[in-house]
Structures are given as structure tokens and as C-alpha cells.
N, C-alpha and C positions, 0 to 999 in steps of 0.2 A: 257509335255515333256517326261515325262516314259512311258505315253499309244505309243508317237514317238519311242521310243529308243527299248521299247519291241518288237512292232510291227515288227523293223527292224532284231533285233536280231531272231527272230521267225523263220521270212524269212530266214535270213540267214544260220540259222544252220539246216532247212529241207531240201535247196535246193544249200548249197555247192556244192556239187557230178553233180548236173545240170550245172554247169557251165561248169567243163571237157567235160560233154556230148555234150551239147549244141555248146562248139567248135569245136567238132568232127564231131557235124552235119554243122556245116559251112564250114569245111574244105573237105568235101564230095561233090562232084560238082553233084550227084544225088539228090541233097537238094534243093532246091531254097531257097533266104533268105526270100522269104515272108512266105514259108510253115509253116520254122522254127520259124517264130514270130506269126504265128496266131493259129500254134499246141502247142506251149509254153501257150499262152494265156489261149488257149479253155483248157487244161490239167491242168492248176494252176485256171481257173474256175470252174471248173468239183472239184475241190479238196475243195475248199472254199465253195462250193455249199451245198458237202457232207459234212462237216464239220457243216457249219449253222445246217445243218437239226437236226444233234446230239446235237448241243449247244442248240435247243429249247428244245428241251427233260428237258436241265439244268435246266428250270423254275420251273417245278414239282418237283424238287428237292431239298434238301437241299444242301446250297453253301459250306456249309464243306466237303460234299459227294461229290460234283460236282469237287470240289478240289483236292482231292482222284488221278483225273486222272490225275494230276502232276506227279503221278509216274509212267506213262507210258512212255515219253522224258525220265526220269531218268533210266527204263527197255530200251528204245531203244539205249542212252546212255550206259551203261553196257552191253547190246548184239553185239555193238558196238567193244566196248574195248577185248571182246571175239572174232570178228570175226576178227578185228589185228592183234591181238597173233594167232591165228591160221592160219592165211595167211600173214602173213607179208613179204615174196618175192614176191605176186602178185601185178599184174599194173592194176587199171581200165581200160576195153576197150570198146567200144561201138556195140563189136562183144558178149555182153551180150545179147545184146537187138534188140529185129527185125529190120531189116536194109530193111526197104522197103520203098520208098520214096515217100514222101507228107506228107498235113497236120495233118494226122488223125496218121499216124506213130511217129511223134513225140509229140502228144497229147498222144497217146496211153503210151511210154516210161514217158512221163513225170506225168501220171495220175500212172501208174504200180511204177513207184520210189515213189510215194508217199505217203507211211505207215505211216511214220515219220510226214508228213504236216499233216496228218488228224489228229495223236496222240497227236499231238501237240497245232492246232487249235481250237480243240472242247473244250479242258478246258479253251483257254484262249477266246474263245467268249462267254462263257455259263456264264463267271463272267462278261461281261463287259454290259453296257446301249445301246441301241439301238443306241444314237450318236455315243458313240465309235465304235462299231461294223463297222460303217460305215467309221470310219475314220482308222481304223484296215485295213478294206479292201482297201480302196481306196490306203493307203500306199503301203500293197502286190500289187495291180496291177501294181503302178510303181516301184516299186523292179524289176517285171518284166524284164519291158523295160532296167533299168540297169543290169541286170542279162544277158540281150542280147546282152547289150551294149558289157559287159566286154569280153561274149565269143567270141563274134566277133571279139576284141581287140586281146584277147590271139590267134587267129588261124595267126596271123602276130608276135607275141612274142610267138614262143616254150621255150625261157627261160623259161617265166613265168607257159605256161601252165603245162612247168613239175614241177613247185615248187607245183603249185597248186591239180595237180596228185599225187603227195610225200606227203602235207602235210594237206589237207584240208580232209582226211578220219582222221585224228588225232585231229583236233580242232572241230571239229564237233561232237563229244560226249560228250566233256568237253560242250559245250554251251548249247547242250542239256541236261543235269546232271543242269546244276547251272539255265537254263528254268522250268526247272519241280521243281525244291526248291524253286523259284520266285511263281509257280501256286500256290504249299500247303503254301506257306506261306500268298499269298493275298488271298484267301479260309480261311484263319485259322484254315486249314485240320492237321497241326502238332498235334492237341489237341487230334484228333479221333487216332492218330495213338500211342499216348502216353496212351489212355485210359484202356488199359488191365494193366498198372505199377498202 
């Protein structure tokens, strides 16, 4: 039940900001909805892929080093909480990011936002057993399809999609902070980092 709950929080806190996007590309009538479910896919594949590749590396290493990179979500989390405070009257727009339409444009935007997935997945697959890895993943790919689910929902609810524009740049550093304390701690990396006291 925590390799589930992890798996999903993971999700959740790299690819919050996908969600607004993700509606924005639905509510663009130069989108079609298959583009944007099969550019979501191949883009959150492409990310998991590159992720794997880094987590094998993990093996040759020791798992308290490998832990270590819990403090990269905790850095992206506090880079985070910086880039708030310094823009905090800006709105997300999808005028960010290339607006050319099909499946490779939004593969591209959603592979390009994804610093944070990689930072985030490579320590928590480089500690887990090949079953889990696979049950890790299999979870993310139907996060997916809910991920899609929801922005499609929000492009018919502007209530929501504006709550989600307001506040999901704020809750999403906080999960990413308390994800990278979950890594060094299932690591047992707090030890390395208390070793210089």
C-alpha cells in the first residue's frame, strides 16, 4: 500500500502544472483529443524511460548515496518556493510553450516540463526491486489516463480550472519537500548527511 500511495503522490506532485496545460490543450480546437492523449503518453514515456536508465546506474551504487538524490525534489521544491516569491502576480499560460499542433508538440511540452519527473523518479526506482519498478510504472501510466481524464473535465469547469491555476504551483513544492525526505529516509541517506557532526 505505500509502494501505491508513493507511486501516486510522485505522480502527482511532478505533474500538477500538466494538468492546467493539458486543459489548455483541450480547449484549443488546433488539438485534436487523440494527439493530446498519445503526446501525454509518448512524453511521460520518454520521461520514465530516462529515469530507468539513471535508476540502473543505482545498482553500482551504494543505496545511501543513491538516496542522496532525495535532495534534488527537496532543491526543486525550494527553487520552487523561490520562483513564487518572485513572481507571484503571474498566471500560467500555455503561450510558454510552442503551440504547434499534434502529437509530437505536446509530447515535446510535456517531456520539456519534465525536470522535476526525472529528479524525482530516478531515486525512487534506483531503491525499489524490479516487481516494484513495474508496479511504480504501471501505476504512472494510469495516472496518465486520469491526468487526462481530469483536464478534460476542467476545460467544461473554469471554476475549477482557475482554483487549480491559483493553487497547485503552491502545493506542489510542499509534496515535493516531504517526497525527497520519504527518499533519504527509505535510503537511510540522513546518516551520510549527519557524518561530518
Amino acid at each position: 500500500m505505500e509502494l501505491v500511495l508513493t507511486s501516486i503522490l510522485a505522480f502527482a506532485s511532478t505533474n500538477v502544472d500538466d494538468i492546467f496545460i493539458l486543459a489548455l490543450f483541450f480547449s484549443d480546437k488546433r488539438y485534436r483529443s487523440r494527439d493530446i492523449h498519445l503526446g501525454q503518453y509518448l512524453g511521460i514515456a520518454l520521461l520514465i524511460g530516462v529515469s530507468l536508465a539513471g535508476a540502473v546506474l543505482g545498482h553500482f551504487i551504494d543505496a545511501r548515496y543513491v538516496g542522496l538524490l532525495g535532495l534534488v525534489p527537496i532543491y526543486l521544491a525550494l527553487k520552487q518556493v523561490v520562483q513564487l516569491v518572485r513572481n507571484r502576480n503571474e498566471v500560467p499560460s500555455i503561450e510558454q510553450h510552442p503551440k504547434r499542433s499534434g502529437l509530437f508538440s505536446v509530447a515535446a511540452v510535456t517531456f520539456a516540463n519534465g525536470g522535476d519527473n526525472i529528479g524525482t523518479y530516478i531515486p525512487l526506482l534506483a531503491s525499489l526491486s524490479s516487481a516494484d519498478k513495474a508496479i511504480m510504472i504501471a501505476i504512472f501510466l494510469a495516472m496518465v489516463m486520469v491526468w487526462l481524464t481530469l483536464a478534460r473535465y476542467l476545460t467544461h469547469h473554469p471554476v475549477l480550472a482557475k482554483a487549480i491555476s491559483r493553487y497547485g504551483h503552491i502545493v506542489t513544492p510542499v509534496v515535493l519537500f516531504l517526497l525527497g525526505l520519504f527518499i533519504l529516509r527509505e535510503n537511510g541517506s540522513f546518516g551520510l548527511l549527519n557524518a561530518g557532526n
